[in-house]
C-alpha positions as CSV (number, residue, x, y, z in Angstrom):
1,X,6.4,-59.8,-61.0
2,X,3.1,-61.4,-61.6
3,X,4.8,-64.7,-62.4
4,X,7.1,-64.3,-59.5
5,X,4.1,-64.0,-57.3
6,X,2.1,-66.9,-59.1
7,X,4.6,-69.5,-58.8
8,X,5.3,-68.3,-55.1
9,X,1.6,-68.6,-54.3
10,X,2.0,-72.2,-56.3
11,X,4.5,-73.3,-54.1
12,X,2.6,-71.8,-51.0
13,X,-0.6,-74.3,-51.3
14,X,1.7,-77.3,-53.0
15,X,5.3,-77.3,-51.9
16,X,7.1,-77.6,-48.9
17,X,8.2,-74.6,-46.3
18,X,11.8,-75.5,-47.5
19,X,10.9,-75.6,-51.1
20,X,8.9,-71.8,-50.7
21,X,11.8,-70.7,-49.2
22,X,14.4,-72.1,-51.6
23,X,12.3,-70.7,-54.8
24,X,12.1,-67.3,-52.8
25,X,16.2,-67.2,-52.8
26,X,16.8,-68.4,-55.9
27,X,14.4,-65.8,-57.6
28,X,15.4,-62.6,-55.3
29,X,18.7,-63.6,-56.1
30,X,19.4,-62.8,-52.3
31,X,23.5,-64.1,-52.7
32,X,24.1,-61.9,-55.4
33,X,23.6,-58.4,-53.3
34,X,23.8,-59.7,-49.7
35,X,26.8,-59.5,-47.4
36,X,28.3,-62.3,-45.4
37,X,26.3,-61.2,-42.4
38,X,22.5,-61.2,-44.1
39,X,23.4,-64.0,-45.7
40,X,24.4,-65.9,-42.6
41,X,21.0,-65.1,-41.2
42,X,19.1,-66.2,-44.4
43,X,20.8,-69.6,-43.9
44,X,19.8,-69.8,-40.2
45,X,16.9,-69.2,-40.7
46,X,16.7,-71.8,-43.9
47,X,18.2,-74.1,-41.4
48,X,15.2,-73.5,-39.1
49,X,12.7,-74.9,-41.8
50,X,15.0,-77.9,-42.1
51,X,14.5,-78.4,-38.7
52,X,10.8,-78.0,-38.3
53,X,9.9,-80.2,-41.2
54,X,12.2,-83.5,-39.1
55,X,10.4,-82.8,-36.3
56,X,6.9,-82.4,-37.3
57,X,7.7,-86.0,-39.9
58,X,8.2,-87.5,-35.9
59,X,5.0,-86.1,-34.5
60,X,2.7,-84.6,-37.0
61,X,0.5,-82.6,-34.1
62,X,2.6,-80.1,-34.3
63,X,1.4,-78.9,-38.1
64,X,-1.8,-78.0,-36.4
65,X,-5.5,-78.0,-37.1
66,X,-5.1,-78.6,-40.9
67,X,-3.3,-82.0,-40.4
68,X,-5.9,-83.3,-37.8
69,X,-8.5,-82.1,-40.2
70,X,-7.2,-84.4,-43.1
71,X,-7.5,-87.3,-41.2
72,X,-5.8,-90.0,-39.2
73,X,-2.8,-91.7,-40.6
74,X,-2.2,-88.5,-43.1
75,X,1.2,-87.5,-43.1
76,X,1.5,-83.6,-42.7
77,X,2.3,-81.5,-45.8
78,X,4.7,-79.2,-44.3
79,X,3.6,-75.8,-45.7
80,X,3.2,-72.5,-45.1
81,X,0.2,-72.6,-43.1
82,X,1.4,-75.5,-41.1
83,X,4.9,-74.0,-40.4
84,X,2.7,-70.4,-39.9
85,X,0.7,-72.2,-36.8
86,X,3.8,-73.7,-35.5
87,X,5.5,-70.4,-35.9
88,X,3.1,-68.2,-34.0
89,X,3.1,-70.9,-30.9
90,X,6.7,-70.6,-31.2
91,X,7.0,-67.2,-30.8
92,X,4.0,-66.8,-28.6
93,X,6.2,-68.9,-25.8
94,X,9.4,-66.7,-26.4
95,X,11.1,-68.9,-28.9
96,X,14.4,-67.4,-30.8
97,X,15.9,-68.6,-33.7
98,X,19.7,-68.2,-32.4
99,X,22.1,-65.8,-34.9
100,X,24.6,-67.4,-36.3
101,X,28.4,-66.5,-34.7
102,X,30.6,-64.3,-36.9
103,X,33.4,-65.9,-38.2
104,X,35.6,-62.3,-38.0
105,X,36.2,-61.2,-34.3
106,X,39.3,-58.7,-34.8
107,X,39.0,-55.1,-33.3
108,X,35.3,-56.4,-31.3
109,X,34.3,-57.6,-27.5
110,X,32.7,-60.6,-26.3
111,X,30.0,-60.1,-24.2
112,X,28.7,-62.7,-22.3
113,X,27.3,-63.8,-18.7
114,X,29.7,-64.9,-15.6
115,X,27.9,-68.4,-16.6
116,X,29.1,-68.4,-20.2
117,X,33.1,-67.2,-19.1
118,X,33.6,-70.4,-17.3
119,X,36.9,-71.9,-18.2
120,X,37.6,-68.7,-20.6
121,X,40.4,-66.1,-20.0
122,X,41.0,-63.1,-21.6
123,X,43.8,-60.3,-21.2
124,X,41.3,-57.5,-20.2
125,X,38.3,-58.4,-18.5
126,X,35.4,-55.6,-17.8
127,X,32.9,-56.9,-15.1
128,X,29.6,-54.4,-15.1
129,X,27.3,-53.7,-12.7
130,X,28.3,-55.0,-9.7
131,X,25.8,-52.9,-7.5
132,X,23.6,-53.6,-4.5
133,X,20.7,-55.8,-5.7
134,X,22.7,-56.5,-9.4
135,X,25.2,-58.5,-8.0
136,X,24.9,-60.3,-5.8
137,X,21.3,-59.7,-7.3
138,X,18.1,-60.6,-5.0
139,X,17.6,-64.1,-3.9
140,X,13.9,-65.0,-5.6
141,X,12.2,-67.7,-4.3
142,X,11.8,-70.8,-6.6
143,X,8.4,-71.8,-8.5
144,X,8.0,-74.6,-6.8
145,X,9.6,-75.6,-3.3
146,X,11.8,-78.9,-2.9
147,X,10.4,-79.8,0.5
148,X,13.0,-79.8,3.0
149,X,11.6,-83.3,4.7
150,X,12.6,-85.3,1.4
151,X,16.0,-83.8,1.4
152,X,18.9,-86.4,1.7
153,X,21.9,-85.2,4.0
154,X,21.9,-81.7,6.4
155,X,20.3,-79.0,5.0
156,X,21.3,-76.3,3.1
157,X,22.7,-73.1,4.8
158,X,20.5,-70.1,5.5
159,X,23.1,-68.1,3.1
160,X,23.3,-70.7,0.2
161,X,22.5,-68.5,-2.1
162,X,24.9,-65.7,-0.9
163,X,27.7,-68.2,-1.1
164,X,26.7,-69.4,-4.9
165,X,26.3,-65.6,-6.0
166,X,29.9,-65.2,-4.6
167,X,31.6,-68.4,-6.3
168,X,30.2,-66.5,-9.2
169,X,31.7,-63.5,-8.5
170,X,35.0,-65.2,-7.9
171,X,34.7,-67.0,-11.2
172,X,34.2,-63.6,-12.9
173,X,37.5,-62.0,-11.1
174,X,39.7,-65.0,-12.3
175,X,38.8,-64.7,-16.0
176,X,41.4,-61.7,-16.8
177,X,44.8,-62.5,-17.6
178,X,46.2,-59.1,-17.1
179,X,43.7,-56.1,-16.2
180,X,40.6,-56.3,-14.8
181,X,38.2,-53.6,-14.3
182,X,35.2,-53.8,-12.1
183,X,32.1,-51.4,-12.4
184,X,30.3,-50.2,-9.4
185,X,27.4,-47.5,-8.7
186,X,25.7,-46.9,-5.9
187,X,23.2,-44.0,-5.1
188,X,24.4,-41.6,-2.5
189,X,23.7,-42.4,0.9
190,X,23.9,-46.4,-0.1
191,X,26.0,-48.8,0.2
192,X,27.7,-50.4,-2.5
193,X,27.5,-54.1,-3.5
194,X,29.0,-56.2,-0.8
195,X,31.5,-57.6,-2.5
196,X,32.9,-54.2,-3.3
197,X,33.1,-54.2,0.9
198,X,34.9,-57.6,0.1
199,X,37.2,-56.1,-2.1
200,X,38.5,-53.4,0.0
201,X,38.2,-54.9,3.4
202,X,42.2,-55.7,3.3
203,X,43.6,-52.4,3.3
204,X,47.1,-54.0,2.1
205,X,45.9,-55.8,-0.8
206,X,43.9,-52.4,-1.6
207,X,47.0,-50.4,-1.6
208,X,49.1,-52.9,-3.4
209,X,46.8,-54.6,-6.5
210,X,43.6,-52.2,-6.4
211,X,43.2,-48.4,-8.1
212,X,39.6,-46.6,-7.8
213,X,39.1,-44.7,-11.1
214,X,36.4,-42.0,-11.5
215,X,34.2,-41.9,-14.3
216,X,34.8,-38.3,-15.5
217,X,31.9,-35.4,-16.4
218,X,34.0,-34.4,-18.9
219,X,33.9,-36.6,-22.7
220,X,36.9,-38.2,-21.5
221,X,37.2,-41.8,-19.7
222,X,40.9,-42.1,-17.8
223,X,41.9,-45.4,-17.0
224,X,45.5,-47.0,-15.6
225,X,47.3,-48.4,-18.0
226,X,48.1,-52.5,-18.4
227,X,51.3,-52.5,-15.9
228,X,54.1,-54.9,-17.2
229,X,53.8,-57.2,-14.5
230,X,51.8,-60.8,-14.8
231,X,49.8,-59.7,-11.8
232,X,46.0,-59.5,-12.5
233,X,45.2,-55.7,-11.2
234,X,41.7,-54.7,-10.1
235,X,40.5,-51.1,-11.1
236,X,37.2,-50.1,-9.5
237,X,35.1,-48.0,-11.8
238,X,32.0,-46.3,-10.8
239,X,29.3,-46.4,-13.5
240,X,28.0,-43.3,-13.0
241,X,29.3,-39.5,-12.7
242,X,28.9,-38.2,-9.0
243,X,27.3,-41.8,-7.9
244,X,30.4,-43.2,-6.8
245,X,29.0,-44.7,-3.8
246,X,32.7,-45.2,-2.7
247,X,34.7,-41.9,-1.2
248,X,37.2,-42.0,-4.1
249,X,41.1,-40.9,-3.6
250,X,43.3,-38.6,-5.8
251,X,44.3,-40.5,-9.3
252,X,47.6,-41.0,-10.1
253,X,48.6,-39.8,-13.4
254,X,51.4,-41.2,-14.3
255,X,52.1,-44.6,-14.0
256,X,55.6,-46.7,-11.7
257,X,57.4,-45.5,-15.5
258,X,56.5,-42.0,-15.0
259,X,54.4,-42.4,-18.4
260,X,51.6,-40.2,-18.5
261,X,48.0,-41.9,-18.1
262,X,46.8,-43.1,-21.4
263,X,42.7,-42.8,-22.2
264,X,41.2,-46.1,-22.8
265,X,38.4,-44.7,-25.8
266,X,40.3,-42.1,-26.6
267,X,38.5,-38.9,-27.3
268,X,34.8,-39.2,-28.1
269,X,32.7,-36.8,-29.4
270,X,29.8,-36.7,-26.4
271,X,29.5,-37.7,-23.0
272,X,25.9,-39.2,-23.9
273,X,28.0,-42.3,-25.0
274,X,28.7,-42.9,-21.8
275,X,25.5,-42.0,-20.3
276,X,22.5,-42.1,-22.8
277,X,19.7,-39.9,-22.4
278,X,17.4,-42.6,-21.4
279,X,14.6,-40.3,-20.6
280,X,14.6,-38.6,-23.4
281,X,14.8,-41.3,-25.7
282,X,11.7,-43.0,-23.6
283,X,9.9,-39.7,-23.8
284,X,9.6,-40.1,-27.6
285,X,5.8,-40.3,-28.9
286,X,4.7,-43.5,-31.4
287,X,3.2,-43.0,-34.5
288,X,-0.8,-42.8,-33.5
289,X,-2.5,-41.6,-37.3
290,X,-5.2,-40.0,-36.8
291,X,-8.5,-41.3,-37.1
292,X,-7.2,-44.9,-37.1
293,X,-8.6,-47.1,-34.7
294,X,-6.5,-48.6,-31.9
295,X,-5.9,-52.8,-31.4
296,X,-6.4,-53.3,-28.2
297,X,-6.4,-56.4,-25.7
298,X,-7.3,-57.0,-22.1
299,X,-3.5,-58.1,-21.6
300,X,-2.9,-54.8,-23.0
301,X,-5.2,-52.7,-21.3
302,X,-3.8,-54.2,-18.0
303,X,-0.7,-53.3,-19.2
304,X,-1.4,-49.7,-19.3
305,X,-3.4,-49.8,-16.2
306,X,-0.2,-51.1,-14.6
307,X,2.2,-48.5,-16.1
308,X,1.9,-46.7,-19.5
309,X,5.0,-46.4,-19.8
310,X,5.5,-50.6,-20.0
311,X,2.5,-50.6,-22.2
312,X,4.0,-48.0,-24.8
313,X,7.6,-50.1,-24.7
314,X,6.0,-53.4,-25.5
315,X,3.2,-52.7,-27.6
316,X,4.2,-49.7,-29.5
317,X,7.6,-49.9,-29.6
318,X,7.4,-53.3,-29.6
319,X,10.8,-54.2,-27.2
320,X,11.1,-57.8,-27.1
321,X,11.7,-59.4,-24.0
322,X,13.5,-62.5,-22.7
323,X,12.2,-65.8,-23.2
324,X,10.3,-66.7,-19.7
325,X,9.8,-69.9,-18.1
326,X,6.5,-69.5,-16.9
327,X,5.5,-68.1,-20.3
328,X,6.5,-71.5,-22.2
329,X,5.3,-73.9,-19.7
330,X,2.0,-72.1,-19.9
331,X,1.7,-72.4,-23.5
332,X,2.3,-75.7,-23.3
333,X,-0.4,-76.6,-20.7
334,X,-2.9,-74.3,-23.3
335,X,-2.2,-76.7,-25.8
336,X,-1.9,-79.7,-24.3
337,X,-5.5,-79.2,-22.8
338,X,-6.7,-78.3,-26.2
339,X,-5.1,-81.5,-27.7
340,X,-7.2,-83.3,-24.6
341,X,-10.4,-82.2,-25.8
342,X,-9.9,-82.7,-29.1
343,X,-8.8,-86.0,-28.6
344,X,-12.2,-86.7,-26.4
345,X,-14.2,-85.2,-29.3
346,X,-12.5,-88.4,-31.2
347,X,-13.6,-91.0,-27.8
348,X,-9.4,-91.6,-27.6
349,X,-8.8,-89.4,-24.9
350,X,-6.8,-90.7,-22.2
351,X,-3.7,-88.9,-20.1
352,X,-1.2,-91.3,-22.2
353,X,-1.9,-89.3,-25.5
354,X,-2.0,-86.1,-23.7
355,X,1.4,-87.2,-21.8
356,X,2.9,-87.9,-25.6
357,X,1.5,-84.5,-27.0
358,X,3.1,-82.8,-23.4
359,X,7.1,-84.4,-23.9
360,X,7.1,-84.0,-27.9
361,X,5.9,-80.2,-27.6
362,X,8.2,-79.4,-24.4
363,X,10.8,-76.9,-25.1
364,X,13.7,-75.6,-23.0
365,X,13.2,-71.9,-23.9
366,X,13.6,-69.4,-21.0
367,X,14.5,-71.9,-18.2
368,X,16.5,-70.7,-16.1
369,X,19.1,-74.2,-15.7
370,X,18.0,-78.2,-16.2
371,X,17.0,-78.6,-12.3
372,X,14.3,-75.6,-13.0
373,X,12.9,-76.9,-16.3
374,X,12.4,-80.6,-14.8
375,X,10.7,-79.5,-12.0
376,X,8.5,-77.5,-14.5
377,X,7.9,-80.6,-16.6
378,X,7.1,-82.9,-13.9
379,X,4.6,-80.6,-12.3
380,X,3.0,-80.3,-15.4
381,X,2.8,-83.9,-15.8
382,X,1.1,-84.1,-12.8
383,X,-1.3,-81.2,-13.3
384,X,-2.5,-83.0,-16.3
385,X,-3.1,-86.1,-15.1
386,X,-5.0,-84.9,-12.2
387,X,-6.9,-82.7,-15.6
388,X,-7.5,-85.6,-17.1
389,X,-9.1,-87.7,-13.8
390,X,-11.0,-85.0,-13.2
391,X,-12.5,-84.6,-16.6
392,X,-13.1,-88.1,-17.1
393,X,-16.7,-87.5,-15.2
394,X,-17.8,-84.8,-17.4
395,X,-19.5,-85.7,-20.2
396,X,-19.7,-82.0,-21.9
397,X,-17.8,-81.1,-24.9
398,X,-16.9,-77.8,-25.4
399,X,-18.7,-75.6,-28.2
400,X,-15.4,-74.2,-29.2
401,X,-11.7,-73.9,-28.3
402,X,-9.6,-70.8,-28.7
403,X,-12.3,-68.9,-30.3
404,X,-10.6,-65.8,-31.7
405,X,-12.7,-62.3,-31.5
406,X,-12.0,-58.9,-32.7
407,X,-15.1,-56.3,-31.4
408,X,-15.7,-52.8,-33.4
409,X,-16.1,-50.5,-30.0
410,X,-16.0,-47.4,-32.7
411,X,-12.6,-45.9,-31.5
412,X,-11.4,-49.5,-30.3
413,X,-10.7,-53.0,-32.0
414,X,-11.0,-55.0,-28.8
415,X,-9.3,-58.3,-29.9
416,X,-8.8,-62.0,-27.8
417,X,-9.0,-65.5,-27.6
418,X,-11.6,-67.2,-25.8
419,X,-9.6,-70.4,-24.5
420,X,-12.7,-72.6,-24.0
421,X,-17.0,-72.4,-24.8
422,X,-19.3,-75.1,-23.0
423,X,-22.6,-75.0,-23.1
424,X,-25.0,-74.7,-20.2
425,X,-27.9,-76.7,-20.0
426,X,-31.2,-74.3,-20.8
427,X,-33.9,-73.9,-18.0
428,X,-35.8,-71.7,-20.3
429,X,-36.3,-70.5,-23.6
430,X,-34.0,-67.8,-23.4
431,X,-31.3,-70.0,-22.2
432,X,-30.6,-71.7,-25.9
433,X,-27.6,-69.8,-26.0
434,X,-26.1,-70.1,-22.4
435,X,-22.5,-70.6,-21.9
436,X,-20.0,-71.2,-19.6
437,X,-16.5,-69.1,-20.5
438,X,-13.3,-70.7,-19.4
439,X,-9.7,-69.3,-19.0
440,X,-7.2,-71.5,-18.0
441,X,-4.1,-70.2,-15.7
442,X,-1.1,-71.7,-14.9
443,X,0.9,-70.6,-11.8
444,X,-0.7,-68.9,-8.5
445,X,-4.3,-70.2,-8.4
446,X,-6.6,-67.3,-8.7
447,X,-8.9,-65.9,-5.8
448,X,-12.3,-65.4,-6.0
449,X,-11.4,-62.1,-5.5
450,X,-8.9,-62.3,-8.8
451,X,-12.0,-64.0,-10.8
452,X,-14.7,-61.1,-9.3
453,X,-12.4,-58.3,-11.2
454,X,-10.5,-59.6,-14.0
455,X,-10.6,-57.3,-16.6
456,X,-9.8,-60.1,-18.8
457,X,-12.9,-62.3,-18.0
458,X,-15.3,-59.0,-18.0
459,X,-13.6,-58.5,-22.0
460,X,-14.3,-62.1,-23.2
461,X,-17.7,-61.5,-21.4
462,X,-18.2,-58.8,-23.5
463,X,-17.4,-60.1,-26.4
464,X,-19.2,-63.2,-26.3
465,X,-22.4,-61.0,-25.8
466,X,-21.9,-58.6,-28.4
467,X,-20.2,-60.2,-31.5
468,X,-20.8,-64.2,-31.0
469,X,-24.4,-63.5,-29.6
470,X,-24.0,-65.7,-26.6
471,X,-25.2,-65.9,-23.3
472,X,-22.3,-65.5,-20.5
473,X,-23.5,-66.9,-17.4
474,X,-20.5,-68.1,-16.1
475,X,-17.6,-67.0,-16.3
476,X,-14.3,-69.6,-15.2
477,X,-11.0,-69.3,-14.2
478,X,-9.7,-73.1,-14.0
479,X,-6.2,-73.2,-12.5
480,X,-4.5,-76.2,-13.5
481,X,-2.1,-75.8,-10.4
482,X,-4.6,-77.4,-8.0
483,X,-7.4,-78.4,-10.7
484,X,-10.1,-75.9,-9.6
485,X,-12.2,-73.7,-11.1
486,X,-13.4,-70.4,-9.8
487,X,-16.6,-69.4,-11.1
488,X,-18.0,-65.2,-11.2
489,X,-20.6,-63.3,-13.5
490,X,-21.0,-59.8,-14.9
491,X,-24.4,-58.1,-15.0
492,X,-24.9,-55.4,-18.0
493,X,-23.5,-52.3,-15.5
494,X,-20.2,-54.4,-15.4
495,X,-19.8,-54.6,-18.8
496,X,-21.0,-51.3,-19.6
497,X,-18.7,-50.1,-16.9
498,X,-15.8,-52.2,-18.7
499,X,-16.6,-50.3,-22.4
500,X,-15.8,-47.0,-20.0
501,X,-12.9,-48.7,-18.8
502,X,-12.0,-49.9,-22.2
503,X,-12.6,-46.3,-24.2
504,X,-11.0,-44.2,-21.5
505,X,-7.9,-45.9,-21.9
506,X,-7.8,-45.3,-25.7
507,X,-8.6,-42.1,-24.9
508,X,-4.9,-41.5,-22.9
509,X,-3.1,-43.4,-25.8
510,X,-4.3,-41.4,-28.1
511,X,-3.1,-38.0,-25.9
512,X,0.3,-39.7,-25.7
513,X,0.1,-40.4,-22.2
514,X,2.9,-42.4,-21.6
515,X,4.4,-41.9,-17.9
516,X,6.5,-44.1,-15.7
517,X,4.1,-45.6,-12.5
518,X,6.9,-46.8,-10.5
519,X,5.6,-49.3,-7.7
520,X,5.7,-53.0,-6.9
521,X,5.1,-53.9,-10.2
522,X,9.1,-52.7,-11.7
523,X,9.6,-55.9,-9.3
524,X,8.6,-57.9,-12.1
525,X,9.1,-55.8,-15.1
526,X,11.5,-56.6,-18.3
527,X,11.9,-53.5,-19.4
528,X,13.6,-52.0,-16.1
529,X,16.8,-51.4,-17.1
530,X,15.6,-48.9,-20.2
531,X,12.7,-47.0,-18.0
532,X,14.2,-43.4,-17.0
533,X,12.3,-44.1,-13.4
534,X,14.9,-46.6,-12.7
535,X,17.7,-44.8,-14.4
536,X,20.1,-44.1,-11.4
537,X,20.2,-47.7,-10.3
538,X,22.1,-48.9,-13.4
């Protein structure tokens, strides 16, 4: 073991990612025990490293600090603490390394989106969660408006997107071959999605190719059997027991044959397969050992502040989410300003170089289509050059950039990153260590209102005071939307009102304190369709 562990540390500071890994496998011996399916994610993620170590021999930025450290015109040395910095930026923006596909499909589904289906065709086809508000699900509003004035030709209807969720919806009927079944729910007094009102509008077609089928109370799930005919048929299957949402008729039970009804799953030993105990499993309490102190951020903090519930799925339980658009373009405007000022720091800043850092470290993780990620990257674009013009009449350097901090609170680790330092110029003697703190935000430029009681700001305030024995006397929220900055303080009551803050949270962790705060925030929450306070509308 202790030569195992010396030559892996060896290979570590001297080798390649590729090479670590490689002398990892071959000394586990990982082939000789794993099956086909851990082994097909060992060479994914082998494949990964490949892929890294091309791309960072094109633009050697991208191994970090350590390669701009070693000099101009040094190539990178593609290690582990290069790939780690990469890594973390990777998964910091919501970057996946895809599984590979399973070469055996017999006795399994596909799942997949309506998107993915296109141009596919299967024999039995189930379509879920066609509700009110699922599908067609709620218009959102884009990012960032096309004005309508540079528009070429009429513009688009009222109900465009209406009419796109329905081309959908007719792309998802077509894909069965011979039975297609089509889940609804809808809460009582509600109506169901519209295009169940579609469906049934033609009372003739109803009676001829559809059958509503009940989802049963009892264990068992009856469904019509595959007639012989090559007609597609259409059964419509609440989600839900008691939800229908539709008044549903008297099944048949036996079919044009006079066979009896046949169950789809067959017998299953609980209901709760069909209807998990979502509550209960949500209810569950995390691991909190006593007498260990608590890692917390202001993101986090906020989090539980917002709901506790969200905070105790994504920080306890640690649920990963979706990649998010807004999320990687923000992570790459944080590090192409970072790359700005350490170019300046050099005298070869200019929006060129940041422009070259900006396209090579663009990614198309969690955009939504190619017409939404270009109109991300070309607003970035311009965000930065206006950056850059505007910066171009400073003359201050920052005293540091993403200065990490972790502050011993005695029942708390408060921990964050600082995005930027400058210095203030001193009036007096006490003023040596003045600074200004910076946060940079992408998206909705923040209020003064927004600046006056972030949490966030008040947190790096108090850190800066406390462990890096600074001076905050301003504190800065520069939105690179519209390139201003919005400037706020904290006295000593605020920040001693923000350890309260801070310590009373803990405090409700630590009692298990994890309910559902249902409100306008589930508009924008992830973890919606696994909180037992929105149970009833899935």
């Amino acid at each position: 073991m202790k030569r195992l562990l010396h030559d892996l540390r060896w290979a570590a500071q001297n080798g390649t990612v590729t090479t670590l890994f490689k002398l990892l496998r071959e000394r586990l011996q990982l082939p000789s025990f794993l099956g086909e399916r851990d082994l097909g994610y060992v060479n994914a993620f082998e494949e990964f490293l490949r892929e890294w170590e091309e791309k960072i021999s094109k633009f050697p930025p991208l191994a970090g600090p350590e390669w701009e450290d070693a000099g101009k015109g040094k190539k990178p040395r593609k290690n582990l603490r290069e790939f780690i910095y990469y890594f973390r930026h990777y998964l910091e923006a919501g970057g996946k390394i895809e599984a590979p596909e399973l070469g055996e499909r017999a006795d399994a589904v596909q799942m997949m989106s309506v998107h993915a289906a296109k141009g596919l065709e299967f024999p039995v086809v189930f379509l879920l969660s066609v509700a009110s508000r699922r599908f067609p699900a709620t218009e959102r509003r884009a990012v960032i408006e096309f004005p309508d004035e540079l528009r070429k030709g009429p513009l688009p209807p009222k109900n465009i997107h209406l009419q796109e969720e329905r081309r959908l919806f007719f792309v998802a009927l077509t894909r069965a071959k011979d039975r297609l079944y089509v889940s609804s729910v809808a809460a009582p007094g509600k109506r169901p999605s519209k295009f169940i009102d579609d469906l049934l509008a033609d009372r003739v077609v109803e009676a001829r190719d559809i059958e509503r089928v009940a989802a049963m109370s009892h264990p068992h799930v009856n469904v019509i059997p595959i007639p012989q005919s090559r007609e597609t048929n259409l059964a419509l299957i609440p989600s839900s027991p008691n939800q229908g949402g539709i008044p549903l008729p008297r099944l048949r039970d036996r079919n044009d044959t006079g066979a009896t009804q046949q169950e789809l799953f067959g017998e299953m030993a609980e209901a709760a397969g069909v209807h998990p105990p979502i509550a209960e499993w949500a209810g569950r309490e995390p691991e909190i050992k006593s007498g260990e102190k608590l890692r917390l951020s202001a993101s986090a903090i906020e989090d539980y502040e917002d709901c506790p519930l969200k905070f105790k799925f994504g920080h306890y339980l640690k649920i990963p989410t979706g990649p998010q658009a807004a999320l990687t373009f923000g992570n790459i405007m944080h590090r192409s300003v970072r790359h700005y000022f350490e170019l300046r720091a050099k005298g070869e800043a200019s929006f060129e170089a940041v422009k070259g850092f900006y396209e090579s470290a663009w990614r198309k993780t969690g955009f939504e289509d190619e017409y939404q990620e270009q109109a991300y990257k070309q607003a970035g674009l311009e965000q930065l050059r206006a950056f850059v013009e505007k910066q171009e009449s400073s003359e201050t350097l920052p005293l540091s950039m993403e200065s990490s901090f972790a502050l011993d609170l005695g029942e708390v680790w408060l921990e964050g990153r600082i995005d930027q330092i400058n210095p203030l110029v001193p009036h007096t003697r006490e003023d040596g260590r003045a600074v200004e703190l910076v946060d940079y935000k992408t998206g909705k430029p923040r209020s003064q209102k927004d600046a006056d009681k972030s949490l966030q700001l008040s947190v790096y305030a108090l850190a800066a005071q406390e462990q890096m024995k600074l001076r905050p006397v301003r504190l800065t929220f520069y939105c690179l939307t519209n390139n201003e900055p919005v400037h706020t303080v904290r006295t000593e009551q605020d920040l001693e009102a923000v350890k309260t803050e801070i310590l009373t949270v803990a405090g409700l962790i630590r009692q298990n304190h994890f309910p559902a705060a249902p409100g306008f925030v589930c508009k924008f929450c992830d973890y919606q369709p696994i909180c037992p306070a929105h149970e009833e509308n899935f």
